[in-house]
C-alpha positions as CSV (number, residue, x, y, z in Angstrom):
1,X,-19.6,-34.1,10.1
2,X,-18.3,-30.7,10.1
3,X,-19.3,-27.9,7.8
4,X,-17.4,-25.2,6.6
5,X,-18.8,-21.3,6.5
6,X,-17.4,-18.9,4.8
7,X,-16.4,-15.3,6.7
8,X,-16.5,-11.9,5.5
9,X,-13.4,-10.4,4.1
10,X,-10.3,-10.8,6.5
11,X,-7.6,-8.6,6.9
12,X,-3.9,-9.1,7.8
13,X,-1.5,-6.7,8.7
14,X,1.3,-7.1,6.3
15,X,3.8,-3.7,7.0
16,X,3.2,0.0,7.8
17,X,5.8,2.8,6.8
18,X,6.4,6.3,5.1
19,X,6.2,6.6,1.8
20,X,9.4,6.8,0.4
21,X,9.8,10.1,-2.1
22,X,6.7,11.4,-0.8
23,X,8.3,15.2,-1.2
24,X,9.4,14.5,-4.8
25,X,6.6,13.1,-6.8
26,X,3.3,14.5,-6.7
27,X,2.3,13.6,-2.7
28,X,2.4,17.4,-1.8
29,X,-0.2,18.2,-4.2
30,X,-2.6,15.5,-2.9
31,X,-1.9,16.2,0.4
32,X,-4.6,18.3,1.5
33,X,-6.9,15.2,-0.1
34,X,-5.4,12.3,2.2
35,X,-7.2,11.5,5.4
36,X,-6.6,8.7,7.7
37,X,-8.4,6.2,6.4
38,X,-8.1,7.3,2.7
39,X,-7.4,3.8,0.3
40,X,-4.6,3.8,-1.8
41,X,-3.4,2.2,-5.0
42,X,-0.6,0.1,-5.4
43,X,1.5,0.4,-9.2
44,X,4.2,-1.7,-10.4
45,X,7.1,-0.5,-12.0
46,X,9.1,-3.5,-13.0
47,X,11.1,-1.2,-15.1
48,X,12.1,1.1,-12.9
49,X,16.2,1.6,-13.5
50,X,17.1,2.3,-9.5
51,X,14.8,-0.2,-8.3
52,X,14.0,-3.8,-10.3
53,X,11.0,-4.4,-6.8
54,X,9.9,-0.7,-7.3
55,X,5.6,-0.2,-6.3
56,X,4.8,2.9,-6.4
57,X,1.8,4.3,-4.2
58,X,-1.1,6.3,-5.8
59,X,-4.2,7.9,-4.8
60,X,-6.6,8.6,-7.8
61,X,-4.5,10.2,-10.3
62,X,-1.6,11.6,-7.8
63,X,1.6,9.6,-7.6
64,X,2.7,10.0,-3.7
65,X,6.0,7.7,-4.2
66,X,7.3,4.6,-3.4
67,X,7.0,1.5,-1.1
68,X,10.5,1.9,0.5
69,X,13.0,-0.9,-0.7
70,X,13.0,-2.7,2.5
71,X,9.6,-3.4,2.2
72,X,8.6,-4.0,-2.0
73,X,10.5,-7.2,-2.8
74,X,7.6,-9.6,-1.8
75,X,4.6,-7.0,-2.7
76,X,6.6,-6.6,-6.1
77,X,6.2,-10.2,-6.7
78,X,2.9,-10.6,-5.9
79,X,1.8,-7.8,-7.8
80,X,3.5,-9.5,-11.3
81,X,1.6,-12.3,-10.6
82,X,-1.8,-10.5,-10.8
83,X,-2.5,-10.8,-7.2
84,X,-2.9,-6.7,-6.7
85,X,-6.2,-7.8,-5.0
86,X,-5.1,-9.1,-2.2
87,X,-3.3,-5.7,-0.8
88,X,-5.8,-3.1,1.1
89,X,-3.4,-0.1,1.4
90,X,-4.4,2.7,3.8
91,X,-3.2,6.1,4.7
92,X,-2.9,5.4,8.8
93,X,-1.2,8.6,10.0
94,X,-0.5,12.0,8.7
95,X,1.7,14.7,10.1
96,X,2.1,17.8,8.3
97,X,4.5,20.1,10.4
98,X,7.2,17.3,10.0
99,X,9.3,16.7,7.2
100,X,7.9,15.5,4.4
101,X,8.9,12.0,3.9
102,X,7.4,11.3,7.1
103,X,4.2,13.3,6.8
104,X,2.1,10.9,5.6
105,X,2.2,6.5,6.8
106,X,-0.1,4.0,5.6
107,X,-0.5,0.2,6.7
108,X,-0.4,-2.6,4.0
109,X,-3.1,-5.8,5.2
110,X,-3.3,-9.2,2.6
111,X,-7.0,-9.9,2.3
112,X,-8.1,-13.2,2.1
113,X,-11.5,-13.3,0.5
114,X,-11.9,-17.2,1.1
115,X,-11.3,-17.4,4.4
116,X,-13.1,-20.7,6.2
117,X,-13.7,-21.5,9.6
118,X,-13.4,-24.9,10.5
């Protein structure tokens, strides 16, 4: 008979892009805070009026902008169903001579917590 052991925490990569009004909202004020590495906070705003998927991307108290729309719908979904555990969001590059929606990326990974081996 086989037994089951439980692993560590395992990450997945979900998606990886710029964060969308990153020059608008508060993201040049934390900016000299971010490092690679740095964990970030996802928020949803299911009443936002220009986007009904809208997560918005925080570090502590700073709101650096959006998830672009190409990439919330699913996140959004998950996050109104409680799940905002399951998303590690990290800052994974940051350029600052460019302009400033692409200054800063981070990588979205799904963990899964009960993840068995068999």
């Amino acid at each position: 008979m086989r037994t089951k052991e439980t692993k560590p925490i395992r990450k997945v990569h979900l998606d990886n892009f710029h964060i969308a009004g990153f020059g608008y909202w508060e993201g040049c004020e934390a900016f000299r805070h971010l490092k690679i590495g740095t964990k970030l906070d996802l928020v949803r705003e299911a009443d936002n009026q220009f986007d009904p998927y809208a997560v918005a991307i925080y570090y502590e108290d700073y709101k650096l902008g959006y998830i672009p729309r190409g990439s919330n719908n699913d996140i959004s979904k998950y996050l109104d169903m409680g799940l905002e555990d399951i998303y590690e969001v990290r800052v994974t590059r940051i350029t600052p001579d460019i302009h400033p929606e692409q200054q800063v990326e981070v990588i979205v990974n799904i963990l899964n917590q009960n993840h068995q081996v068999r």
